[in-house]
N, C-alpha and C positions, 0 to 999 in steps of 0.2 A: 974137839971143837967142830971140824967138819962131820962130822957125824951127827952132832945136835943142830946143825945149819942144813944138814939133809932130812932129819926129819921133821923139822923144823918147815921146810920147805913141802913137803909133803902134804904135812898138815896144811897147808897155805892151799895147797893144789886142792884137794879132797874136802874141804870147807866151802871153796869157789867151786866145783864142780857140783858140789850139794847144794850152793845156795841159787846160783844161777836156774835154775828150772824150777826153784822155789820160789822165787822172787817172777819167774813168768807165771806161774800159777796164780799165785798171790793178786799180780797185776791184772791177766784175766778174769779173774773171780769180783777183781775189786771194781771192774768194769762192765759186770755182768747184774751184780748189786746196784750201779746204779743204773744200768737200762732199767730191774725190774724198780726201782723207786720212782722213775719215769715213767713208766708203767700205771703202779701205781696211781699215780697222782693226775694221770690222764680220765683212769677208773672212775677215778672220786671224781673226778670232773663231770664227766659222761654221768655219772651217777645222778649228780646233784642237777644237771640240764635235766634228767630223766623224771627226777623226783617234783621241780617245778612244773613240767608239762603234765605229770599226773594230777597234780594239786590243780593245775587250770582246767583243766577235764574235769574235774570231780568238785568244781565251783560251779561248771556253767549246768554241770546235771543235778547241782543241787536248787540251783534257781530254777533250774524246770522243774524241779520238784515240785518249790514252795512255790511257786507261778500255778502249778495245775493246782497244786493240793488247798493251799490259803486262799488264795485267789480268785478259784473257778475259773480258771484260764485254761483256752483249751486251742488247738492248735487249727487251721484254716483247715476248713473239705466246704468239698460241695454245698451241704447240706444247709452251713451258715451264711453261703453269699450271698454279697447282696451285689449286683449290677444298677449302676447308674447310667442314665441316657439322658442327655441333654440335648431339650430340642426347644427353638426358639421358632417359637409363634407370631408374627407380627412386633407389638412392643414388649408382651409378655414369655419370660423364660417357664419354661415346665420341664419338671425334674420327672421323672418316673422312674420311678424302685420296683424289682422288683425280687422278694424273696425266696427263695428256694427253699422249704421247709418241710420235711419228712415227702417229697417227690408232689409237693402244692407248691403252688406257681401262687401269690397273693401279689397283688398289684396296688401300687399308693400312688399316686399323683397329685404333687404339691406344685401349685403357682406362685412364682418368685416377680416381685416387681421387679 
């Protein structure tokens, strides 16, 4: 009977000595699993922020597309300005324009009551 109560016991010790560093592996593994699903799910996050700012980039360059291409819209230079001067005459206002057009200066002067 003491014989089977000592290996008995044994068994006891050498099951706890195997299971103990089992059971720490186990627990850091299983808290390694979820940093990376942490991880993870920050990814997708970041991902899906990424994926909207692309889509909004890729709206505002398609309106400039259809803006130049359907349109005939075409983006401000020199060469379309037009300068306004407002200059008041006695009781009459006069607007003068004038346009800048392939390096010709054309001048208009309209009288506003």
């Amino acid at each position: 009977m003491i014989r089977l109560n000592i290996v008995l016991l044994i068994a006891v010790l050498l099951s706890a000595f195997y299971l103990i560093p089992l059971r720490y592996q186990w627990r850091k593994n299983y808290t390694a699993v979820h940093a990376e699903q942490k991880n993870a799910r920050e990814l997708a996050n970041e991902s899906k922020v990424l994926d909207v700012r692309k889509r909004t980039q890729a709206a505002s360059l398609r309106v400039a597309n259809i803006a130049r291409k359907k349109l005939a819209m075409r983006t401000n230079d020199p060469s379309i300005t037009q300068y306004i001067v407002r200059k008041k005459s006695k009781d009459i206002a006069v607007i003068q324009t004038t346009t800048y057009s392939h390096d010709v200066a054309v001048r208009d002067k309209r009288v506003l009551p």
